[in-house]
Structures are given as C-alpha cells and as structure tokens.
N, C-alpha and C positions, 0 to 999 in steps of 0.2 A: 529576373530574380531579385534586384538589388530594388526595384521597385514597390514587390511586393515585400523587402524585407522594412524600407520604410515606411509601407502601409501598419504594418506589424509592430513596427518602434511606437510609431504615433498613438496604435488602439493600448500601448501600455502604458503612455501616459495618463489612462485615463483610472479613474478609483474603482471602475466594474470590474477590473480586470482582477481586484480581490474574490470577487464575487464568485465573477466567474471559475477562477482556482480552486475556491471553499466549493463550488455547484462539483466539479470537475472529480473532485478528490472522494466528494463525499458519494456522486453517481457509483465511483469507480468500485466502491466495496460492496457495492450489491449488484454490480454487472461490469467483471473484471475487462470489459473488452473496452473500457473505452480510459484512452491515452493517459491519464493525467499523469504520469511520471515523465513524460515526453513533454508535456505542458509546465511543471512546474522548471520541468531545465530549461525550455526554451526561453519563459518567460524571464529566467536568472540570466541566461549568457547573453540576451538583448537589452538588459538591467544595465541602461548608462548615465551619467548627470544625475543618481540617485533615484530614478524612474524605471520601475517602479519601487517603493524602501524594500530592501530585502527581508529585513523585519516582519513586515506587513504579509509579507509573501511567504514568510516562516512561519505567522501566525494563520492565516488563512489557511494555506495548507494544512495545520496540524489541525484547527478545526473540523474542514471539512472532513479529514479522514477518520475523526473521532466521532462524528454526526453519523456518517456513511455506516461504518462498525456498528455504531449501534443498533440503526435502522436494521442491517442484516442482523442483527443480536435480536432483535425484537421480532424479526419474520421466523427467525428458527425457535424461540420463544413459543410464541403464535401458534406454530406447526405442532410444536413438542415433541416428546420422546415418545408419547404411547404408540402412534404407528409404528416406531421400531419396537418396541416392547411386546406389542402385539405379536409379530412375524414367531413361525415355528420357530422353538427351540435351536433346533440345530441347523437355522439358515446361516447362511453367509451374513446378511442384513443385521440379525441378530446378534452375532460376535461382532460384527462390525461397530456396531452400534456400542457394543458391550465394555470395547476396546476402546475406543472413543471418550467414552464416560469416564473410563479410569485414568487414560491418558491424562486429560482434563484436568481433573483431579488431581491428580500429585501434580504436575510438571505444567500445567494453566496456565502462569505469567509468563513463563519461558518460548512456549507454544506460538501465544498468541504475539510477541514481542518480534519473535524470527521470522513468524510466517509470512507476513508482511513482506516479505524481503523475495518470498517464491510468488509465481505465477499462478494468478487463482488461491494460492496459499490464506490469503485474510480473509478472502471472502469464504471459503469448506469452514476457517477454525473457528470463523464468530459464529457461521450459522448452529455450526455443532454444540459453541459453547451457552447459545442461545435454547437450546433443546434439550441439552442433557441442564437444562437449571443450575448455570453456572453464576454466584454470587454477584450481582449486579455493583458490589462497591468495589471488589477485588477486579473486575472487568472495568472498568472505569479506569481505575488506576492505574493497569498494563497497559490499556489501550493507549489513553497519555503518553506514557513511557515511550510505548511503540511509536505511535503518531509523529511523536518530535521528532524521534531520533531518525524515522524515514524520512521526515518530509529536511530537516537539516541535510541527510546524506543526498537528496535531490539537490538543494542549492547549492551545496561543495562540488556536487559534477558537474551544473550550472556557470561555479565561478573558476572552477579549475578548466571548461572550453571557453569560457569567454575571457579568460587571461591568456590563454594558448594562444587562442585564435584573436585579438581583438580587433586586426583591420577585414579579418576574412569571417563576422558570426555563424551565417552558414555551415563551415567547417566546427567550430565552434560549436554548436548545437547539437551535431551528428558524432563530433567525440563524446559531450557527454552523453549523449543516447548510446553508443556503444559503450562506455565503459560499463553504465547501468548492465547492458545485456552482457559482457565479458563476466559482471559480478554475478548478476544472476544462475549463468550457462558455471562457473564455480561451486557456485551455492551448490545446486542441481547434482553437480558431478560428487561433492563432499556428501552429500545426502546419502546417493548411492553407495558408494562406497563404504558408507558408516552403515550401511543395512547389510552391506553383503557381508561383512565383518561381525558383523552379530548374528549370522545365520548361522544355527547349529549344523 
C-alpha cells in the first residue's frame, strides 16, 4: 500500500495532474458516476512540500466543474423543452416538466448553488436549466458561485484528513471521503424532512 501511495505522491508532482482534476470535474457533471470529489480530496491530503499548489487545484477544480455544467447546460439546451411541452396535458411528464420551469424560475441561483452538494443533483438541475431556457448570464454566475464554493469545501476535507492523518494519508483520505458522504447522507435526510413538513 505505502508503495503505491508513493507512486501516487510522485504522479502529483507533476502539472497534468491539474488537467487531469479540471478533465475529472468537468466529466463528472454530465456522468455523475465518476469520482472526482474523491479525487479532488485525495489529491489535497497527499498535497505535501507544496505539491501539488492547492491554489492551482482550487482553480482547476472550479473550472472544470464550470465547463462540465455547462456542457450538461448545453445538452439539455439542445434536447429542449418541446418534448416535454409536447406530452398530454395531464401527464406526469407534463407537470413535471411544468414544475421544473417554475421552480427554476424564481428560486435558479439557489437550486443550482445547492445541488451540487446532492448526488446526481448538478447534473438533473443544469440539464433542466438547460431545457426550460434558463438565462445563460444568470447561469454562469451561479454556477461560479457554486463551483468555488464546492470545489473549496473538497479541499477543506482534503486539508482537515491530511492534517489528521499526516504520517497515516491513507486514513487521511478515507476521513475526508467519509465526511463528504456523512454531509451528503445529512443534506439527503434535511431534504426529506423539509418535504414531509410541507405536505398538506
């Protein structure tokens, strides 16, 4: 293990490994399955000697996940709203769709800033805002907003395991991955809870 944890130091000494993060971030918001929240910690709590700048990894990060957003902004664009517009009247698809739109509309920055923070969350709220013709300068601007302040709260669980843990990173890595899913598995539970409390 400690082997392959110095293979792992070494490939972060290198400048791809921005690239990589901005590739990773930006994949992630049009195919929520692949890791990068896992990656941008790991590569924080293995962040020793200034390698790789956490700066750098702050910015990459918040790039790619601005690029990513859009790209899904652009596919649900793309797709549009008429298929749903189309569907009967009184389908499911329909109010869904309907609901969507409005939501959007009033409460947009709010939406797309949090959702980030759920599973699959970024990727349903851009594609939606992408379809229902949601102002491409006011979506820019949230997403920003959002971007940083996700990809920041990765490096804070980044630097809060690799200060835990610092002669153990392994441990180190796997705290800040679980706290991430502790926040998330909260978010999840407040969500619900705030629906059920609004049911008539």
């Amino acid at each position: 293990m400690e082997a392959a944890l110095d293979l792992l130091r070494h490939t972060l000494t290198s400048p791809w490994v921005y690239l990589l993060l901005l590739g990773l971030t930006a994949v992630d918001a049009v195919l929520p399955l692949v890791p990068a929240e896992a990656a941008v910690i790991t590569v924080t709590v293995l962040a020793t000697g200034g390698e790789p700048n956490l700066v750098m990894v702050l910015v990459a990060t918040t790039l790619g996940a601005v690029l990513g957003d859009h790209a899904s902004y652009a596919i649900g664009r793309g797709g549009g709203s008429r298929p749903l517009d189309r569907s009967p009247a009184d389908s499911r698809r329909r109010a869904g769709s309907q609901w969507a739109r409005r939501a959007v509309c009033r409460h947009g920055g709010v939406i797309l800033t949090s959702a980030r923070f759920l599973p699959g969350g970024r990727t349903a709220v851009t594609l939606t805002m992408g379809a229902v013709r949601y102002p491409l300068r006011p979506f820019l601007l949230y997403d920003l907003v959002g971007a940083a302040t996700w990809a920041l709260y990765c490096v804070l669980l980044g630097l809060f395991g690799g200060l835990a843990f610092e002669r153990e990173p392994l441990y180190g890595i796997l705290t800040g991955i679980g706290l991430s899913i502790v926040v998330t598995v909260l978010l999840q539970v407040a969500r619900h809870l705030r629906r059920r409390a609004n049911r008539p």
